[in-house]
C-alpha positions as CSV (number, residue, x, y, z in Angstrom):
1,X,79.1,-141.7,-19.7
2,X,75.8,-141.3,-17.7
3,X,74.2,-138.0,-19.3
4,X,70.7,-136.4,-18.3
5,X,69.6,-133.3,-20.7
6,X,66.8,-131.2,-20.3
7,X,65.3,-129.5,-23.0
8,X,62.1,-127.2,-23.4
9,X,63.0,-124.4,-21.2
10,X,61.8,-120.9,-22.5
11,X,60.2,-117.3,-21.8
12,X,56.6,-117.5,-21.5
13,X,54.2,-115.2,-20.5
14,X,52.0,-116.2,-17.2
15,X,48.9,-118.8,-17.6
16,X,50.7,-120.4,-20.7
17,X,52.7,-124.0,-20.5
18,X,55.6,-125.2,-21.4
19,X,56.5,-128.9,-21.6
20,X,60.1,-129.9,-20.5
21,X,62.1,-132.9,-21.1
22,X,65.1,-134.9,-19.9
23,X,66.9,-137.3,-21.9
24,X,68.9,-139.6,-20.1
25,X,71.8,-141.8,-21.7
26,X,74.9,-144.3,-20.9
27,X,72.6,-146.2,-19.1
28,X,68.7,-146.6,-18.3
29,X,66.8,-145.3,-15.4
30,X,63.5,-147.4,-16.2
31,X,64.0,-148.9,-13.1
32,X,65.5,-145.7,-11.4
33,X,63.3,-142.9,-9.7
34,X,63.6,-139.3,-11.0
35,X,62.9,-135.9,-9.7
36,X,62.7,-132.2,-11.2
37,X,63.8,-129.7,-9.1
38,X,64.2,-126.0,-9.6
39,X,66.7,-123.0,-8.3
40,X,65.9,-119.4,-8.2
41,X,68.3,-116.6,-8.2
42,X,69.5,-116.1,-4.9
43,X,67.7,-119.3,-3.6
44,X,68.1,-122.5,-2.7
45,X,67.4,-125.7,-5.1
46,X,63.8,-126.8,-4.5
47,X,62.0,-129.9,-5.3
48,X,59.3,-129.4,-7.8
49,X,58.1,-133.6,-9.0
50,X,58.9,-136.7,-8.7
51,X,58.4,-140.3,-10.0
52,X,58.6,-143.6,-8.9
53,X,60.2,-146.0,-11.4
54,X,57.0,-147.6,-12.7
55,X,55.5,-144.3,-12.7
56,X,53.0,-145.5,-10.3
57,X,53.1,-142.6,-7.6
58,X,54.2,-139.3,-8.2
59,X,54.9,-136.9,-6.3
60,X,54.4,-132.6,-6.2
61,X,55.7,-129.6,-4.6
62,X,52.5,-128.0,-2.3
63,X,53.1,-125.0,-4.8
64,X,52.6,-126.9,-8.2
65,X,50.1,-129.4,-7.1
66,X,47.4,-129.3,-9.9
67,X,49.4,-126.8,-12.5
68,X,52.2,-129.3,-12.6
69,X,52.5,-133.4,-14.4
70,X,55.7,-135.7,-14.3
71,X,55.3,-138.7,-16.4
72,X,57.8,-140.7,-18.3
73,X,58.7,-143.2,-20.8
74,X,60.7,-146.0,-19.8
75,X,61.2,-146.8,-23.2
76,X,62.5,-143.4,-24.6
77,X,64.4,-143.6,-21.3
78,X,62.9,-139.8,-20.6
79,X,61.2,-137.8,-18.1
80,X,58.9,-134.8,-18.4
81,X,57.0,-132.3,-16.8
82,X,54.5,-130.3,-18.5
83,X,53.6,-127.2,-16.9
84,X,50.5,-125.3,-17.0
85,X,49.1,-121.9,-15.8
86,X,52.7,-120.7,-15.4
87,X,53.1,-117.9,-12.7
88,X,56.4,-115.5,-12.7
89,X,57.1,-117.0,-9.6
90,X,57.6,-120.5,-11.5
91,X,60.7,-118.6,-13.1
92,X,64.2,-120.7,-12.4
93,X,66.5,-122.9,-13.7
94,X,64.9,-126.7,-13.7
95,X,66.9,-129.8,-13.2
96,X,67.0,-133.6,-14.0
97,X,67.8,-135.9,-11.4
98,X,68.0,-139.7,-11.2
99,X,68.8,-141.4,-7.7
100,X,71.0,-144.8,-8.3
101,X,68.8,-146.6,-5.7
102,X,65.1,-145.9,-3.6
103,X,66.1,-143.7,-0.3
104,X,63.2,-142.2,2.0
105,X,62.6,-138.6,0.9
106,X,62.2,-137.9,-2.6
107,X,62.0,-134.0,-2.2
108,X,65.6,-134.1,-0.9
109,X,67.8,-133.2,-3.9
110,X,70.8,-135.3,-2.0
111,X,68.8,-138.3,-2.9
112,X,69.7,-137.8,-6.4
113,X,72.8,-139.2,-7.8
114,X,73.2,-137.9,-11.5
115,X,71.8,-134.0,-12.6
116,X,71.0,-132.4,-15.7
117,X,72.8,-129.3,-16.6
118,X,69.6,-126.8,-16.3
119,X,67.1,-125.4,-18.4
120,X,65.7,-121.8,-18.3
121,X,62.3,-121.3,-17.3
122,X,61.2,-117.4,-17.5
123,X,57.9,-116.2,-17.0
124,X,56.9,-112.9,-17.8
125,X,53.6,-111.1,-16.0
């Protein structure tokens, strides 16, 4: 069974980090791209990163370009995004997601075949 796990989520007050990681099993994704997207009460999911499958190119929301990093190891088989100079408005639930096979248009979360379950990301002003 194909599982993808975030962990690291938190409350943090704005301008500190937090580092969050997914944890893939049943299968690798070292050749697979992945994505972090995030969902807001009352909004729709948003794309936050993304990374190609030999972490070559990566890619970033307009609104977390230079606060934000996705990397990953291949060999832990997990992805991460460290956050930095957190803003209230970074507050949501952020998701996993692994796409099967390369489609155009990495910032579309129906590009993604398998999701984490979530993890909270509260920040306080």
């Amino acid at each position: 069974q194909v599982q993808l796990v975030e962990s690291g989520g938190g409350l943090v007050q704005a301008g500190n980090s937090l580092r969050l990681s997914c944890a893939a099993s049943g299968r690798s994704f070292s050749r697979n791209d992945m994505g972090w997207f995030r969902q807001a009460p009352g909004k729709e999911r948003e794309f936050v990163a993304a990374i190609r499958w030999n972490a070559g190119t990566t890619y970033y929301a307009d609104s977390v370009k230079g606060r934000f990093a996705i990397s990953r190891d291949n060999a832990k088989n997990t992805v991460y995004l460290q956050m930095n100079s957190l803003k209230p408005e970074d507050t949501a639930v952020y998701y996993c997601a692994a796409a099967l096979y390369y489609r155009s248009g990495y910032y579309n979360p129906g590009n993604y075949d398998y999701w984490g379950q979530g993890t909270q990301v509260t920040v306080s002003s």
